[in-house]
N, C-alpha and C positions, 0 to 999 in steps of 0.2 A: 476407417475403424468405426463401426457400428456401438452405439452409445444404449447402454442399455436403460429401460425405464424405470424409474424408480415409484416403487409401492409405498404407497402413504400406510400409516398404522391403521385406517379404518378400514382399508380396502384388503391390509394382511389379514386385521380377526374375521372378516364378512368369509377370504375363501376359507383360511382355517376352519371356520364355525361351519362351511357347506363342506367343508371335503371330512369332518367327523359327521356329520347329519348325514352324507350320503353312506359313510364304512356304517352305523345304524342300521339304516336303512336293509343295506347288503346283507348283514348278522342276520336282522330281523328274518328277510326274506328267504335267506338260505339254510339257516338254523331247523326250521318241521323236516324239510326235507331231508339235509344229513341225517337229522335224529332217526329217520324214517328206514332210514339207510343200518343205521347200525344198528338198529330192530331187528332185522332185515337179515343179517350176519351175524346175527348173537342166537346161543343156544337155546332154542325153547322152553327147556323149563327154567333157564335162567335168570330170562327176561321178565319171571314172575315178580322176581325180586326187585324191580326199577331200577332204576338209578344210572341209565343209560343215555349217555347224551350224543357225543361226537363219533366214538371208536365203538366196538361190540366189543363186551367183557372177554367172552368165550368164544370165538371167529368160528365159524362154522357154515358150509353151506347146505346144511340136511332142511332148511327152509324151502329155497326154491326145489329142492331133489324134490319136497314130498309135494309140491304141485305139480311139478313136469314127469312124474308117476303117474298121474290120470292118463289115461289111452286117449279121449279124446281132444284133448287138448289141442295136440297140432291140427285136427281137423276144425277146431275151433277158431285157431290164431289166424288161420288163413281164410278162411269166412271174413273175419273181421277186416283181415286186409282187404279185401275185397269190396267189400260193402265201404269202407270208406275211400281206395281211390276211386271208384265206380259214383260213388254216391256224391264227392266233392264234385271229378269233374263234372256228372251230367245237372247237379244242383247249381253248380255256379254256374255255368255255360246257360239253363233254361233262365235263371235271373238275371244273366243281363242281356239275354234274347228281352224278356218280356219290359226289362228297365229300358233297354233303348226305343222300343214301342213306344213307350206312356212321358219317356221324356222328348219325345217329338212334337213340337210348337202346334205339327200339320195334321197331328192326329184329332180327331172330332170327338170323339170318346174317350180322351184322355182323364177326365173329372170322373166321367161314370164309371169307369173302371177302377181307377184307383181307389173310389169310394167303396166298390164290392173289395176290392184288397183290405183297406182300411178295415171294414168290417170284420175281415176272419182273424184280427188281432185281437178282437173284443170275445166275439163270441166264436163257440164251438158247439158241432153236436152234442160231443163226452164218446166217453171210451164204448158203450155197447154200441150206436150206432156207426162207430168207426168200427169193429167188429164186423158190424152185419155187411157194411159198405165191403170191406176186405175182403169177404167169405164170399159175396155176391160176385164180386171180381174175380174168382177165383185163384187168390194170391193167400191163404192160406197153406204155410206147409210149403212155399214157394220162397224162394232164394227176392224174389222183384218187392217182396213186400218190405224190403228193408232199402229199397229206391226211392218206387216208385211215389206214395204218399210223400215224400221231403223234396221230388223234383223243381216245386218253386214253392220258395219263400216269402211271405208277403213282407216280412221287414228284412229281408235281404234286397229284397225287390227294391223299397224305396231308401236303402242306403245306399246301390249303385244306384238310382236314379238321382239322390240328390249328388253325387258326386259327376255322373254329367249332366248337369243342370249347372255344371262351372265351368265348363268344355267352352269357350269361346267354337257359339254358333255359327260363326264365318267359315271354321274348321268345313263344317257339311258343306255353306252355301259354297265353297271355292271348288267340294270335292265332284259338286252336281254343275257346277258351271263347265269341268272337264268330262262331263259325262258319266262318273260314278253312279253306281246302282246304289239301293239302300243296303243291301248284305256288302257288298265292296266296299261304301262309308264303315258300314259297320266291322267288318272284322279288320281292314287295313288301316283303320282312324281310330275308332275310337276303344277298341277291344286294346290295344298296343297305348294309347293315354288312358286305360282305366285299370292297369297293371295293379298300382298300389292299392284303390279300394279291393277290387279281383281279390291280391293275396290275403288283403284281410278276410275275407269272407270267405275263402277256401278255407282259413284257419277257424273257421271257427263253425264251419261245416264239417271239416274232417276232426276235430276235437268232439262234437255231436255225435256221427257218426262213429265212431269206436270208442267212445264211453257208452254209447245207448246198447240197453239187455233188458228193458222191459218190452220192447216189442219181439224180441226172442221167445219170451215168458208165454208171453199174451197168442200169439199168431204161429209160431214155432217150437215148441216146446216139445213136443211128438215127435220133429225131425231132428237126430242127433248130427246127418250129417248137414244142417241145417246150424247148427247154433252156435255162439261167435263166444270170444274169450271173455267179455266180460259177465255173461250171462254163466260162464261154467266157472268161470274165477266166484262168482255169488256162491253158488253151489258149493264150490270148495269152503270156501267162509263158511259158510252155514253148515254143511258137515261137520267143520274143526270144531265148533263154536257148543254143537250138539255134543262132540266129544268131551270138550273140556266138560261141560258139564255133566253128563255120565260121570267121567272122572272125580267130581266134586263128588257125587251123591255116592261110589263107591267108596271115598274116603272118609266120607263119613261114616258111612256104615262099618266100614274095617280101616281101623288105624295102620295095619300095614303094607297096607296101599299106596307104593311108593313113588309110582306113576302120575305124573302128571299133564294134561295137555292144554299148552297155551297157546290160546288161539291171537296173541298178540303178535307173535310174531310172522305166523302164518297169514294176518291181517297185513305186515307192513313190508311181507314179501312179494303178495301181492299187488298193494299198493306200486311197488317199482316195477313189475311186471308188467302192468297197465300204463305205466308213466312212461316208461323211459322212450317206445317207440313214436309215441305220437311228440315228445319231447326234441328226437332226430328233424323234426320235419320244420321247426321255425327258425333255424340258421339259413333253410332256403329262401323262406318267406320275409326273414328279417329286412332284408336290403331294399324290399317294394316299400317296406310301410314311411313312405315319403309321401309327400305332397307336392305341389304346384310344379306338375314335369308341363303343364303347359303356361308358366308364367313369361312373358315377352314371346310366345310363338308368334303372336298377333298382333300387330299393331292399330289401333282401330282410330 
C-alpha cells in the first residue's frame, strides 16, 4: 500500500495562492478577447450602448455578413495565405541556411559578416529608397514583393545562430569523420535538433506575414488581384468608420434620422477575422517550443 505524502500548511497556502494567481492570470488573459468576441455577435447599433462583456445582448451575425459582402475579399484571403506559407517557409529555411554559415568555428568571415548583419538592425535606408530599390527590381504590382525583401532576417539569423552555437560541436566533427558533406551535416543534424527554435521563428514570421498591409498599401495598391485580407479588412474599417460618421453629421442635421452605423462592431468582427486563422496554426507549433533535445546526446 502506497503511503501518501502529507502537505504541511505552508506548502497548501504557496499552491493555493499559485493556482488563484494563475485562474488571474487566465481571466486577465482571455477576458479582451471574449469581449471581442461578443462585440463581434452583437447587433450594431446596439453595441452603441456598451455594456457588453461575455455574451452579445442581441446575437446576430449581420457583422461578419457585411464584411464577406465585399467581392474581393476571397481573392484577398487567399493572397494572404499565400504570402505567409510561402514567405515562412522560404524565410526560415534562408535563416538558417545563412545561421549555420556564420555559426561555423571554420568559417574566416564569420565576425565581418555578422557585423554587416548586426548593422541592418541599427540602420535603414527608410521607406522611399526601399521604393525605388522595389520599382528598380521590378516587383512593384508583383505577387514576389511580399517575399522576397523578408527572405533573411538579421535577428532571426542570430537567434537560430545562438541556438546552434549550444549544438555540442562533436555532433559535426563525428558527422565529417564518416564522411558527411556540409549540406548532409546540415539538413540531417542539425535542421532535425533545431526544430524548437525553427518553430519559434516560423511563428513569428508567419504572424508578420499575415498581419502585414502596409506593403500592400505602399507597392500594390493598383493590383486588386494582388492585395491580401488585411489590407482590405483596413479598407473595410475605414469605410464603416467614414459611415458612422456621415451618420453622425446627418443626425444631426435631422433629428429623425434613425440609422445609425457603428463601426465598433464591424472593428471587433474583423479583429476575429484576422485572428482566428493565424490562431489555428500554434497547437502545431506548440509541442517544438522545448529546449535541450540535445542534452546527454554527447558525452564529452
Amino acid at each position: 500500500m502506497r503511503m501518501q505524502r502529507k502537505i504541511n500548511p505552508g506548502e497548501l497556502a504557496f499552491e493555493t495562492a499559485l493556482y488563484l494567481f494563475m485562474i488571474v492570470v487566465g481571466i486577465t488573459t482571455l477576458y479582451p478577447f471574449l469581449n471581442v468576441l461578443a462585440i463581434s455577435l452583437n447587433d450594431s447599433t446596439d453595441s452603441v450602448r456598451g455594456g457588453i462583456y461575455l455574451v452579445p445582448r442581441i446575437f446576430t451575425w449581420d457583422n461578419y455578413g457585411q464584411i464577406f459582402t465585399y467581392s474581393n475579399l476571397l481573392v484577398a484571403f487567399q493572397n494572404s495565405v499565400l504570402r505567409t506559407v510561402i514567405g515562412t517557409i522560404v524565410g526560415v529555411f534562408s535563416s538558417a541556411m545563412v545561421a549555420y554559415v556564420l555559426s561555423r568555428k571554420d568559417f574566416i568571415a564569420r565576425k565581418p559578416v555578422s557585423l554587416v548583419f548586426v548593422l541592418t538592425l541599427y540602420f535603414s535606408g527608410g521607406l522611399i529608397p526601399m521604393y525605388m530599390l522595389m520599382r528598380d527590381l521590378h516587383l512593384i504590382n508583383s505577387f514576389w514583393v511580399y517575399i522576397l525583401p523578408g527572405i533573411v532576417n538579421a535577428w532571426n539569423i542570430f537567434v537560430i545562430r545562438s541556438y546552434m552555437d549550444g549544438l555540442p560541436y562533436s555532433l559535426q566533427e563525428s558527422a565529417k569523420i564518416d564522411g558527411a558533406s556540409d549540406l548532409t551535416i546540415f539538413f540531417r543534424i542539425i535542421l532535425p535538433l533545431c526544430k524548437p527554435v525553427l518553430a519559434t521563428i516560423a511563428l513569428f514570421v508567419a504572424v508578420g506575414q499575415w498581419n502585414s498591409w502596409f506593403d500592400t498599401f505602399i507597392y500594390n495598391s493598383s493590383a486588386q488581384h494582388l492585395s491580401t485580407l488585411q489590407y482590405e479588412l483596413m479598407k473595410i474599417l475605414a469605410n464603416t468608420t467614414a459611415g458612422a460618421s456621415s451618420a453622425d453629421a446627418a443626425r444631426a442635421g435631422d433629428p429623425s434620422v434613425a440609422a445609425r452605423v457603428s463601426p465598433e462592431s464591424i472593428r471587433a468582427a474583423i479583429t476575429i477575422v484576422a485572428t482566428l486563422p493565424i490562431l489555428t496554426i500554434y497547437p502545431f507549433l506548440q509541442k517544438y517550443f522545448v529546449s535541450g533535445l540535445t542534452l546527454g546526446a554527447v558525452k564529452s
